[in-house]
C-alpha positions as CSV (number, residue, x, y, z in Angstrom):
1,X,57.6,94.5,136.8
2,X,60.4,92.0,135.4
3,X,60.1,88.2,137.2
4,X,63.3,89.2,139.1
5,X,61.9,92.5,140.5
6,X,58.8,90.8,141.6
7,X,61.5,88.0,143.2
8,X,63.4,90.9,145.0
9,X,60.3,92.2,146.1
10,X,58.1,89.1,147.8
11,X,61.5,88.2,149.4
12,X,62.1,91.7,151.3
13,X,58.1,91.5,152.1
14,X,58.5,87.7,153.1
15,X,56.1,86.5,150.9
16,X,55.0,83.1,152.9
17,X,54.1,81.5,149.5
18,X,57.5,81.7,148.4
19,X,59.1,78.9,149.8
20,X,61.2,77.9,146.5
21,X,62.9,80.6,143.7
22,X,64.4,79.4,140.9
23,X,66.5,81.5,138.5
24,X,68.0,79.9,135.6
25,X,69.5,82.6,132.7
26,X,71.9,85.3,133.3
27,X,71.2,87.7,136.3
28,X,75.0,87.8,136.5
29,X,76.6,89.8,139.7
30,X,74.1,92.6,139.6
31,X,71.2,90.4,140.1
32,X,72.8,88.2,142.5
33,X,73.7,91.1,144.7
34,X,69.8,92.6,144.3
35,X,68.5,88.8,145.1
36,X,71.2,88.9,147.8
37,X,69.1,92.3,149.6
38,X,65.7,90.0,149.6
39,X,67.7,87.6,151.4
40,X,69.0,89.8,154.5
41,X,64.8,90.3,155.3
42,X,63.9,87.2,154.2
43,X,62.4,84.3,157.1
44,X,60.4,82.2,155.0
45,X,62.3,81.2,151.7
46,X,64.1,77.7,151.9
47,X,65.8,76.6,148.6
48,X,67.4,79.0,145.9
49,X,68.4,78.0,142.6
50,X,70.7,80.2,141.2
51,X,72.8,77.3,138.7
52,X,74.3,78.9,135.5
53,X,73.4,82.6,135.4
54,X,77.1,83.7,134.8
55,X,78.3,85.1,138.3
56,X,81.4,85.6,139.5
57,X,83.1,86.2,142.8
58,X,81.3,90.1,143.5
59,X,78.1,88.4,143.5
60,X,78.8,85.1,145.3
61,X,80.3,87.5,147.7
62,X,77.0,89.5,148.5
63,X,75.1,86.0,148.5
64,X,77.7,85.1,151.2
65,X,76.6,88.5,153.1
66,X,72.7,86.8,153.3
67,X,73.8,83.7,154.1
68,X,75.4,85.0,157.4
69,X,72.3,86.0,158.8
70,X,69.7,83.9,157.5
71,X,68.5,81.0,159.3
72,X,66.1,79.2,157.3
73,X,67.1,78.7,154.0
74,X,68.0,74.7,153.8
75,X,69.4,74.5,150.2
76,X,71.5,76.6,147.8
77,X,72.0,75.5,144.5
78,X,74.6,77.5,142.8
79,X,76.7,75.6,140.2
80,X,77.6,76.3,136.7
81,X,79.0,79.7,137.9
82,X,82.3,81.5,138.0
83,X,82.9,82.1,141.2
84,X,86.3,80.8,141.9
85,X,88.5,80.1,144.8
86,X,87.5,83.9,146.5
87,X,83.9,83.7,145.9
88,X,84.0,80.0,147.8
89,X,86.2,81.3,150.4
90,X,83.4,84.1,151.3
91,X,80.5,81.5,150.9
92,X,82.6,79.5,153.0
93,X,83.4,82.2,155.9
94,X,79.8,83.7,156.0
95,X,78.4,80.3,156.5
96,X,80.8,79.8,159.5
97,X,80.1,82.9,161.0
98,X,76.3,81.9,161.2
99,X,75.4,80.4,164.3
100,X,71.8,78.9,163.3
101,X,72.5,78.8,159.9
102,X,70.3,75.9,158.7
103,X,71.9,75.0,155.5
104,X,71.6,71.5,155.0
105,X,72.4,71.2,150.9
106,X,75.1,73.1,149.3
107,X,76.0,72.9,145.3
108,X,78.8,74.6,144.0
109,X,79.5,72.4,140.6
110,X,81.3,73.7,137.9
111,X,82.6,77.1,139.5
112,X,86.8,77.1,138.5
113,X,87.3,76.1,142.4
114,X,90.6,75.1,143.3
115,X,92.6,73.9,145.7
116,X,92.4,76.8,147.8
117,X,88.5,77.2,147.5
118,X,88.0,74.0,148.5
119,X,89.9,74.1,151.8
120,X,88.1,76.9,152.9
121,X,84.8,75.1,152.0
122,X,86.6,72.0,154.2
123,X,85.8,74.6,157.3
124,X,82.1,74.4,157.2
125,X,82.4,70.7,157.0
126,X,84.6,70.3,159.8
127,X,82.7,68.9,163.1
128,X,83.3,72.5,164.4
129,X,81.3,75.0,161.7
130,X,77.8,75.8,162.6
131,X,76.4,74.8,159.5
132,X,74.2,71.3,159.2
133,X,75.3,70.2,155.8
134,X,74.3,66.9,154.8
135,X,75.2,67.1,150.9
136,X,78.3,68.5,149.4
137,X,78.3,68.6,145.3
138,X,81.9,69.9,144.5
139,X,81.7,68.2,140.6
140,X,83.6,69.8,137.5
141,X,85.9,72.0,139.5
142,X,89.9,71.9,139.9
143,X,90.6,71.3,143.5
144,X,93.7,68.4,143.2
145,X,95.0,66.2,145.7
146,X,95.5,69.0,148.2
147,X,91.7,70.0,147.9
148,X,90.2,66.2,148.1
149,X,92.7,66.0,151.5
150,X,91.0,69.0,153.0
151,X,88.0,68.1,152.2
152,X,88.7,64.3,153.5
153,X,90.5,65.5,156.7
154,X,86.9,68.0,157.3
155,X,85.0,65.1,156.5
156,X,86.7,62.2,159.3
157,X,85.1,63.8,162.3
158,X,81.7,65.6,160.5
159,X,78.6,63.7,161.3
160,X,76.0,65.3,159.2
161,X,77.4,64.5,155.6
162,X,75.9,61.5,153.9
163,X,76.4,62.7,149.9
164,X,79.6,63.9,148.2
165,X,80.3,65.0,145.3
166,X,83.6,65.7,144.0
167,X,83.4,64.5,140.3
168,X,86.3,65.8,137.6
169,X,88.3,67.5,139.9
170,X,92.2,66.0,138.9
171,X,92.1,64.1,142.0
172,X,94.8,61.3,142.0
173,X,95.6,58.7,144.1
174,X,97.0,60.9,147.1
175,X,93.9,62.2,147.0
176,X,91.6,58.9,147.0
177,X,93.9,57.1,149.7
178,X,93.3,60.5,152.1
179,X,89.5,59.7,151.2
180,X,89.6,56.3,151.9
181,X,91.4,57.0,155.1
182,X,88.7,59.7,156.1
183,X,85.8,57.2,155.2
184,X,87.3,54.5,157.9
185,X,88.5,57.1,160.4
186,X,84.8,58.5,160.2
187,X,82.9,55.3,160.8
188,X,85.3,54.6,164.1
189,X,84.8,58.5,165.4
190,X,81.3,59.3,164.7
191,X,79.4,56.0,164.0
192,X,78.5,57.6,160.8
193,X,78.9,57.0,156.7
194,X,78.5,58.5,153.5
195,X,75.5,57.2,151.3
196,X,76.4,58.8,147.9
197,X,80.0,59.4,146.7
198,X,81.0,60.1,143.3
199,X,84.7,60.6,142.0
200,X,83.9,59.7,138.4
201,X,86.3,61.1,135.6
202,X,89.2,61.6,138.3
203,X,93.0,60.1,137.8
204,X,92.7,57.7,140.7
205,X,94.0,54.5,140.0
206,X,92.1,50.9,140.5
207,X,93.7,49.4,143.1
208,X,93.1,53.3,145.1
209,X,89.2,53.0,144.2
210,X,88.9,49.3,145.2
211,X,90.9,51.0,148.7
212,X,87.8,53.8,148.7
213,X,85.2,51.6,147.8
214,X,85.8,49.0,150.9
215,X,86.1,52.0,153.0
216,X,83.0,53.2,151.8
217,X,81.4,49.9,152.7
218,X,80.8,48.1,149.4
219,X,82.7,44.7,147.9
220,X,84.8,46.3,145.1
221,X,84.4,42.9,143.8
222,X,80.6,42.7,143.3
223,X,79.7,43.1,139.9
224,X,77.0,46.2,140.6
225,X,79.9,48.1,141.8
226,X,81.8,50.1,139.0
227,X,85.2,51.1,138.8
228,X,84.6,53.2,135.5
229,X,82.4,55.4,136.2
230,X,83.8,55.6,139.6
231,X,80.4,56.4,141.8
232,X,79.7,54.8,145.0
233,X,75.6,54.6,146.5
234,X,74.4,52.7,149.4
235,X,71.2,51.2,150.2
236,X,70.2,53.8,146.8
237,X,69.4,51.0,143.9
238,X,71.6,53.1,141.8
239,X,74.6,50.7,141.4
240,X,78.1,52.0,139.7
241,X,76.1,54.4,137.8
């Protein structure tokens, strides 16, 4: 029996030693649809890494089937895919329609999202979507100024968040001064702040980060804080790093 079968087949028999899979290669669609089956039985598995194993939107599709009844996986780790705008927007919807969905981790890195993608993945972090999510890693994608404003309009009234992501994504400055706004319009409606925020490698000007950075809660004028990388931590010891 190949590793993936005997995957496919602890899941479906809830295995209660398999908390954790991890499947780093190239199971491509086919395998994410037959690890997909495992899930839709599955009550005991609680993080999936499925980062750079070549899927595209058929198999983030059939993932997004599992996710809409399962209610104890915590973490999915799918980055350094292809799934694209579609295969976001049906990760996106399927989490939504979950009522005890208890996904509290989501990574979706490198995976030719755009703008659109990313407003539907804005849904499940608006204060209304079921979904628990307290990291967001959106890095390496393509979602613009109209994606980071989704996402920052989700994120003014969500409570749960406390790490984004959104590394490399062409986001400019009408797309930092919507964060900004989000990060103060958050602190004021839900007593709540982000503890990990990274916009590295992103056209936002400086006098728009220092804008984010007091917004996020830091002195853009202390020396630990860096504009260049642009990556914002609190209480972490991780600096501007």
């Amino acid at each position: 029996m190949s590793y993936l079968s005997d995957i496919i087949a602890r899941l479906t028999d809830n295995d209660p030693s398999l908390t954790i899979v991890s499947l780093f290669g190239d199971i491509r669609d086919d395998g994410a649809t037959k690890i997909a089956g495992g899930l839709e039985r599955n009550m005991v598995l609680r993080k999936l890494y499925m980062n750079s194993n070549s899927i595209q939107e058929p198999g983030a599709t059939s993932i997004a089937r599992a996710l809409q009844t399962n209610t104890v996986m915590t973490h999915l780790y799918f980055g350094y895919n292809s799934i694209g705008d579609q295969g976001a927007a049906s990760i996106a919807q399927r989490l939504q329609a979950n009522p005890n969905s208890a996904l509290t981790e989501l990574d979706l890195d490198e995976n030719l999202i755009g703008a659109v993608g990313a407003q539907h993945i804005a849904q499940v972090v608006n204060a209304g979507a079921n979904v628990p999510l307290e990291s967001l890693f959106l890095s390496d994608n393509n979602i613009g100024n109209e994606g980071a404003a989704a996402i920052a309009n989700a994120l003014a009234n969500n409570n749960t968040l406390t790490k984004l992501s959104l590394k490399k994504n062409s986001i400019g400055d009408v797309g930092g001064k919507a964060i900004a706004q989000a990060l103060r319009a958050r602190a004021v409606e839900t007593d709540t702040v982000l503890t990990w925020l990274e916009l590295a490698d992103n056209p936002i000007g400086d006098a728009c980060k220092r804008d984010i950075a007091e917004a996020f809660g830091v002195d853009p004028n202390d020396p630990i804080v860096s504009l260049t990388p642009f990556n914002l931590y609190r209480n972490l010891n991780r600096g501007g790093t």
